[in-house]
C-alpha positions, 0 to 999 in steps of 0.5 A: 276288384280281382276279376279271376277269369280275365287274369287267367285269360291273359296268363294263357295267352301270354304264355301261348305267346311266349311272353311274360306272365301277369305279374302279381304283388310281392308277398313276404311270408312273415304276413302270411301266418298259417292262421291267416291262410286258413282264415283265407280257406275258412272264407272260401268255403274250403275243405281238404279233399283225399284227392288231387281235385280241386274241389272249390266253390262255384261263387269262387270270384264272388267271394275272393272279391269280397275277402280282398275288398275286405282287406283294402280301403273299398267301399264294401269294407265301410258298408260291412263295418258300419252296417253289421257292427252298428246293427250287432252292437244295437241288437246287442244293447236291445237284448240286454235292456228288453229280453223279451223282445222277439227278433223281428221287433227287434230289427224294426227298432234297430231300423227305425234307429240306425240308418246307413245313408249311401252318396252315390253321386253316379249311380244314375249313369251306370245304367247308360253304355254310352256314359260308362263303359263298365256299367253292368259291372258297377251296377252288379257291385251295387246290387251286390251292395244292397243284397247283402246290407239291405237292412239298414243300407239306402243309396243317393245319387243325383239323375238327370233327364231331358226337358223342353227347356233343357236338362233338369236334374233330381236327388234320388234314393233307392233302397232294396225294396225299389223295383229292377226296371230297364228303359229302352237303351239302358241297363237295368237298374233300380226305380227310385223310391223317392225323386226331389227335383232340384233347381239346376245343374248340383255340381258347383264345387268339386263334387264332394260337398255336392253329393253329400248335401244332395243325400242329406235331405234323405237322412232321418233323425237329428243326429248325423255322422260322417263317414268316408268311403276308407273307414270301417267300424268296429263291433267293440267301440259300436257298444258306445254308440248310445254314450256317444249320442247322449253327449247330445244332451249336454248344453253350454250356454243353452246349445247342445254341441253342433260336432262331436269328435273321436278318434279314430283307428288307423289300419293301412299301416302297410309298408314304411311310407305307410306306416309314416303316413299312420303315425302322423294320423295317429297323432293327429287324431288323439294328442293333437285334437285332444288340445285342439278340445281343450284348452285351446278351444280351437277344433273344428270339423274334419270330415270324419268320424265326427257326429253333428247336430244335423239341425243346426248342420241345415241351418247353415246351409249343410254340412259342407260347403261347396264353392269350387277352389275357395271350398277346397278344404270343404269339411273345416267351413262346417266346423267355421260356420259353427263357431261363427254363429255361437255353437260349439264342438267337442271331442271324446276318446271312447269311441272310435272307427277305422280309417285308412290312409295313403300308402305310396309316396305319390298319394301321401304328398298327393293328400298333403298338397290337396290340404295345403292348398285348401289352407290357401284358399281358406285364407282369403275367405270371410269366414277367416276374416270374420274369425279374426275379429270376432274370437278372442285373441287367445282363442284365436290364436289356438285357430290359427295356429293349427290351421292355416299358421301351421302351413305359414311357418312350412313356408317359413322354415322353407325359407329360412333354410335357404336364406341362412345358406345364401348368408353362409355363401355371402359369409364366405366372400366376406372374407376376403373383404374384410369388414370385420364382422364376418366371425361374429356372422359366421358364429351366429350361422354356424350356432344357431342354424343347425341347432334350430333345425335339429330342436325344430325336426325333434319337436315334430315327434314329441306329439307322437312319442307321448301318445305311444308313452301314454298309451303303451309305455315308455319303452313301446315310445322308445321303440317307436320313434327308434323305428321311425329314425331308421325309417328315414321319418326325418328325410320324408318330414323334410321333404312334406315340410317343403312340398306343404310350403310351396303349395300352400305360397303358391296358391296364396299367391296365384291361386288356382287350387285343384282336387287331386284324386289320390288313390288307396291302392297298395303302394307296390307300383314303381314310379317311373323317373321322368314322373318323379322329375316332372312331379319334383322338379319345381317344388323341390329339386330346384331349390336343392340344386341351388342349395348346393351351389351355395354350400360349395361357395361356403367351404371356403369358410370354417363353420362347424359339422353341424351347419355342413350336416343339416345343409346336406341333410336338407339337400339329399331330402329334397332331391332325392327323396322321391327315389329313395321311397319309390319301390323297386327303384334299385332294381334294374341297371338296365331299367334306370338306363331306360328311364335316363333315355326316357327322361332325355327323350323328354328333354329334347322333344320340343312339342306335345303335352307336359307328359310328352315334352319339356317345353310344355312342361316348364311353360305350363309351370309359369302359367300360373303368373297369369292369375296373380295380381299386379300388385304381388308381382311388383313386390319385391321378392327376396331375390330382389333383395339378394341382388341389392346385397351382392350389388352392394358387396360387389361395389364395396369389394372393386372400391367404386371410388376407382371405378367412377373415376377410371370409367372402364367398361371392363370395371362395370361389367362386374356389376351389371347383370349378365344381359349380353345373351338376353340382347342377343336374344332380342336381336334375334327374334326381332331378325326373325320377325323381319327376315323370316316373317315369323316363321320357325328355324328348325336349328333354334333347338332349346338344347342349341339355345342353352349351348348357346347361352353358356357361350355367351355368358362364358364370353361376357365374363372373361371379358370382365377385368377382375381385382385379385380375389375377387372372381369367386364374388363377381360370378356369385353375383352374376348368378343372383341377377340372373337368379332374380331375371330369370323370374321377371322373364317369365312375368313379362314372357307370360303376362305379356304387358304392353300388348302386341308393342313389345311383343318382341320382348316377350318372345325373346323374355320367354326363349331366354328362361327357357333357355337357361331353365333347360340348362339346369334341368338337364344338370340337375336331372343328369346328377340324379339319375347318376345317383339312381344308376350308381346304386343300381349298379351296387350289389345288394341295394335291391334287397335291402331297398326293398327290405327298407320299404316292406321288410320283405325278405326276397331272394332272385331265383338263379336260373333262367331255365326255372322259368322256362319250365315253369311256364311250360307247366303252366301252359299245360295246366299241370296242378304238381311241380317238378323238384326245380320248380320248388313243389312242396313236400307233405309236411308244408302248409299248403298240403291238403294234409295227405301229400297231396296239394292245396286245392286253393294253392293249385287253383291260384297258381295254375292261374297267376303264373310265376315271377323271378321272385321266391319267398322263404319257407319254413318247413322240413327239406323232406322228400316225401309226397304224393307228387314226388316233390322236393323243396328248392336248395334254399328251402323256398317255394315259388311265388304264385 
């Protein structure tokens, strides 16, 4: 919402205060065309006036709000679609098929035909100052709602009051005909035309499935569509409307289809990630369900625009489930349901709606993680176990597959790429033991790894590049996926794939799944790098860094380029990713070196909450072992087995025979597991308990600790007694134990078995992970802020960063003192422009055409203050006009 007065507000003030001015989002003039900007003036009620006032609208705010709400993924933008394209398209048809109908019949037909059911859960609270701090500006949003699509629109929301045996709560509906009534400490606000008393508290899952099987009582009519609050409709496609609901008529085996899928048209295509974001929408919804229909006969249900049989939507308890956690994935178990109790879906490709998707880095890998953790939940429910006994098996194989088997093989993918470069690394110390299979093993590594990896990155295209085939022509496909490949598409699918597989074990195997809310702003906002650390850091950059350490100890060997180039490929995805995708990351030296000191800050700060320091951070990370059974925790992992194969390779490598026989402690130092600091670290908190009475030294710093730790180790291994050649095998195998400890460390610190007996070992378990985990974090995230730092520094990174991003072309202004004069005239309230400051001439498109400038222009720019960005501009460098106004040397205009 633009709220014009308050931003004008603080632009004065800032300049009064000698500050910076609000800063507004960056523009490129190639998404400004001319027709756009009289569209804009259209919209505004603007008309070119002989004199300099500026002659606007009263209502300015009103419809400025309206005109950007209609540009954004807001709820008004799917009110307006949906009730006007519905309501024209039907009146439409009606005037075809009855012509002699007056208007008045035919707005009672459409109404009697077409309602809009809206689910808003807390419209009830808007009315309370107490509860919600902006009520009067949500209600007036809702008032707004209701004025203008009437008609058709009515409005649900559950409300609560006290009772004498406590509080009792209601489903309530409201439409424009309910009366305006204000209770004694309220707002204004709407009296309910209808009021069902439910049986208690509605809110059992996440909020979703709950509010909308609490509106669901007030729809009317046996036909149901789905829509979210980030789709709009299209006049052109509601024309089908009548053919979409006449697949209702058909029958299979006696039932007519329970859901009715379409595809659906993406229009958030804005910037790279979104238009990423978009083409995987856009191939999801068509070639994808398209097999899914047929012949795999394993679609489902997926929230929108589907259309569903509302009878046999009630009969199976509504059209969501709601159990929190387990119901994360709410839309898919009515889909489930469905198939379990005989009825069937369908999909069609006529009809279609608008529907909009994350644009940011953040929100996309949001939306990802949320699916793939319902996925998890999805597979310990009876539903799916119900599924598997009871479809077919050909059947049942499409199911799986697109569902939960598609997050399954992220996760196996995910860890294929680590294992085969663990065996490149085991490989690569084969060598100089010399078992004699170590080239047909290095040829199967170096064959098939790379060219696996290289055919399975290519098949997540093909979806996508035969829709645009079929749909635009080989060429417009071509294109595509050309765009995508310079896009940098295969670091950002790399990068999902692993975030995909980590949420969707992690659940499985602890549990745990929350909603995240992900947010359909513009993705213009630069993420800082401590949130990109602490968002990445586990899911990703750990097992980066670890990758590197194995791709190092394997250049001993000659495998070809290709293993080497995906290795590294697969490493700069995961660990640098975030940054690459993050706008405005380039930018600044100044601004990466704040965020290294806020980063190390962090680090060091040993109390507060996960955004404030690093102990509760990493601590938080391994609470979720807590929820995990006993059973998955004695399982032995793959680290297990990886210590088992170095244990076996160090003991083949220092002859055993000889070291039984020596007895040598030096000998057996190089199998053991590296334990000198873990001893010493339960020596020392059993001291502590003993001498200091449990209290806290204040020199026992983690940054101490991990010096600490190093030294030890570093000590322990020099006193180890290596064979010649062999010390490269003897640390990779201290690194794989203390690889596989470090995981049994923080089951046993956080688990805690054997109660207050071994509490000792727990505390000491728990100050040796942190220990060696703050060593890593601190190297890891020194080499990538190095990174970031590095390309700041480059000439050029920012520009063509951001022209990577949003194909903006932007240039620096090349003074300071522009800016100071910019905002003196600000200050002053002065409408014209100096010739520095880049005033237009007569000929430019913001003139009002005799020389004099654009009202909406002036208006806009006396109240958003200017940034140290420009835009280019296409006009003649004439020196004419009323104001005396020249073009800037580079023919540009200052950004508003």
């Amino acid at each position: 919402r633009i709220d014009c007065q308050n931003f004008s507000q603080r632009c004065v003030r800032a300049v009064a205060n000698g500050e910076a001015t609000p800063a507004m989002p960056r523009i490129s003039s190639t998404h400004t065309t001319n027709s756009q900007r009289s569209n804009f003036r259209s919209y505004l009620g603007y008309r070119p006036t002989p004199t300099n006032d500026v002659a606007l609208p009263a209502d300015l705010e009103k419809r400025l709000c309206e005109w950007a709400s209609l540009r954004m993924q807001t709820l008004w933008r799917t009110i307006q679609g949906v009730s006007e394209s519905y309501t024209t398209a039907l009146d439409s048809l009606l005037r075809v098929q009855e012509p002699d109908l007056g208007g008045d019949a035919r707005e009672n037909i459409i109404s009697e035909k077409l309602q809009v059911l809206l689910a808003m859960q807390r419209y009830g609270l808007f009315s309370d100052p107490s509860r919600v701090k902006d009520g009067h500006a949500l209600l007036a949003a809702t008032e707004a709602l209701l004025l203008s699509f009437g008609q058709c629109l009515k409005i649900a929301y559950i409300d609560e009051e006290d009772g004498p045996e406590g509080k009792r709560y209601f489903s309530c509906l409201i439409d424009n005909t309910c009366k305006i009534v204000q209770m004694p400490g309220r707002l204004p606000a709407r009296q309910p035309l209808y009021r069902i008393e439910l049986p208690g508290f509605p809110i059992l899952g996440h909020g979703k499935s709950d509010n909308q099987n609490c509106a669901v009582i007030f729809s009317r009519g046996e036909v149901l569509q789905m829509i979210d609050c980030n789709q709009e409709a299209y006049f052109e496609s509601s024309l089908f409307l009548p053919s979409a609901l006449q697949e209702f008529g058909t029958t299979q085996d006696g039932r007519r289809p329970g859901i009715l899928g379409f595809r659906e048209h993406i229009f958030s295509d804005i910037g790279l990630v979104g238009r990423l974001a978009a083409d995987s929408e856009f191939a999801f919804g068509t070639v994808i369900q398209r097999t899914m229909d047929w012949p795999l006969r394993a679609r489902l249900h997926y929230g929108h625009p589907d259309m569903m049989c509302k009878l046999q939507a009630m009969q199976q308890g509504g059209v969501s489930k709601g159990t929190k956690g387990l119901n994360l994935s709410e839309d898919v178990f009515a889909g489930i349901d469905l198939v379990l109790r005989g009825g069937w879906t369908t999909y069609k490709e006529y009809f279609y709606v608008g529907k909009g998707r994350d644009m940011g880095f953040m929100s996309v890998l949001s939306f990802f993680a949320k699916v793939s953790m319902g996925n998890g939940e999805q597979a310990i429910t009876r539903q799916w176990l119900r599924l598997g006994l009871e479809l077919s098996l050909p059947r049942y194989l499409g199911v799986f597959h697109i569902h939960i088997g598609y997050y399954l093989n992220q996760c196996l993918i995910n860890w294929a790429i680590k294992a085969f470069a663990f065996m490149a690394a085991s490989f690569a110390l084969l060598s100089s033991v010399d078992l004699g299979a170590d080239d047909a093993a290095v040829g199967s590594v170096a064959s098939y790894f790379s060219l696996f990896y290289v055919l399975l990155t290519a098949t997540t295209l093909l979806p996508l590049l035969f829709e645009v085939w079929i749909e635009n022509g080989l060429c417009a496909s071509l294109r595509m996926v050309a765009s995508s490949s310079f896009g940098l598409s295969p670091i950002f699918a790399a990068f999902q794939s692993k975030l995909m597989g980590y949420y969707f074990w992690c659940t499985l195997h602890y549990g745990g799944a929350q909603y995240i809310a992900t947010g359909r702003g513009l993705a213009t906002s630069r993420e800082s790098f401590l949130r990109l650390f602490r968002t990445f850091g586990a899911t990703h950059m750990h097992d980066a860094f670890e990758l590197i350490l194995y791709l190092l100890i394997s250049l001993t060997t000659k495998f070809n380029w290709g293993f080497y180039a995906v290795v590294s490929f697969i490493i700069v995805s995961w660990m640098f990713a975030p940054f690459i995708f993050n706008p405005r990351q380039f930018d600044s030296t100044a601004q990466a070196v704040k965020d290294t000191k806020a980063w190390l800050q962090w680090m060091y700060k040993a109390e507060g909450k996960e955004d404030e320091s690093w102990v509760a951070w990493s601590t938080q990370l391994q609470s979720v072992r807590k929820t995990a059974h006993v059973l998955v925790e004695l399982t032995p992992s793959g680290r297990f087995l990886a210590v088992v194969c170095t244990t076996l390779l160090a003991v083949y490598n220092h002859r055993f025979s000889v070291m039984v026989q020596d007895m040598r402690w030096t000998h057996w130092l190089i199998v053991l597991p590296p334990v000198g600091y873990l001893l010493l670290c339960i020596a020392g908190v059993f001291i502590q308990r003993i001498c200091c009475c449990g209290g806290n030294c204040s020199f026992l710093t983690y940054p101490f600790l991990a010096a600490l730790a190093i030294g030890v180790t570093f000590m322990e291994l020099s006193a180890m007694e290596f064979w010649p050649g062999t010390w490269r095998l003897a640390l990779f195998h201290k690194y794989i134990c203390a690889r596989w400890m470090l995981e049994l460390a923080d089951g046993v610190a956080v688990r805690q078995p054997c109660g207050w007996i071994s509490s000792v070992v727990h505390d000491a378990c728990r100050i040796w992970a942190l220990s060696w985990r703050f060593s890593r974090d601190l190297a890891l995230g020194l080499l990538v802020s190095g990174f970031c730092i590095t390309f700041t520094v480059l000439p050029g990174t920012s520009v063509l960063h951001e022209f990577f991003l949003f194909r903006a072309h932007l240039r620096r202004e090349p003074t300071t003192r522009k800016k100071e004069e910019r905002a003196r005239a600000d200050s002053s309230g002065s409408s014209s422009a100096s010739d520095e400051d880049g005033s237009l001439d007569s000929g430019s498109d913001f003139d009002g055409g005799d020389g004099s400038e654009d009202p909406v222009y002036a208006y806009v720019r006396r109240f958003a203050g200017r940034r140290k960005w420009v835009l280019p501009f296409r006009g003649k460098k004439s020196g004419g006009g009323a104001n005396g106004g020249t073009l800037n040397g580079g023919g540009e205009f200052a950004e508003p």
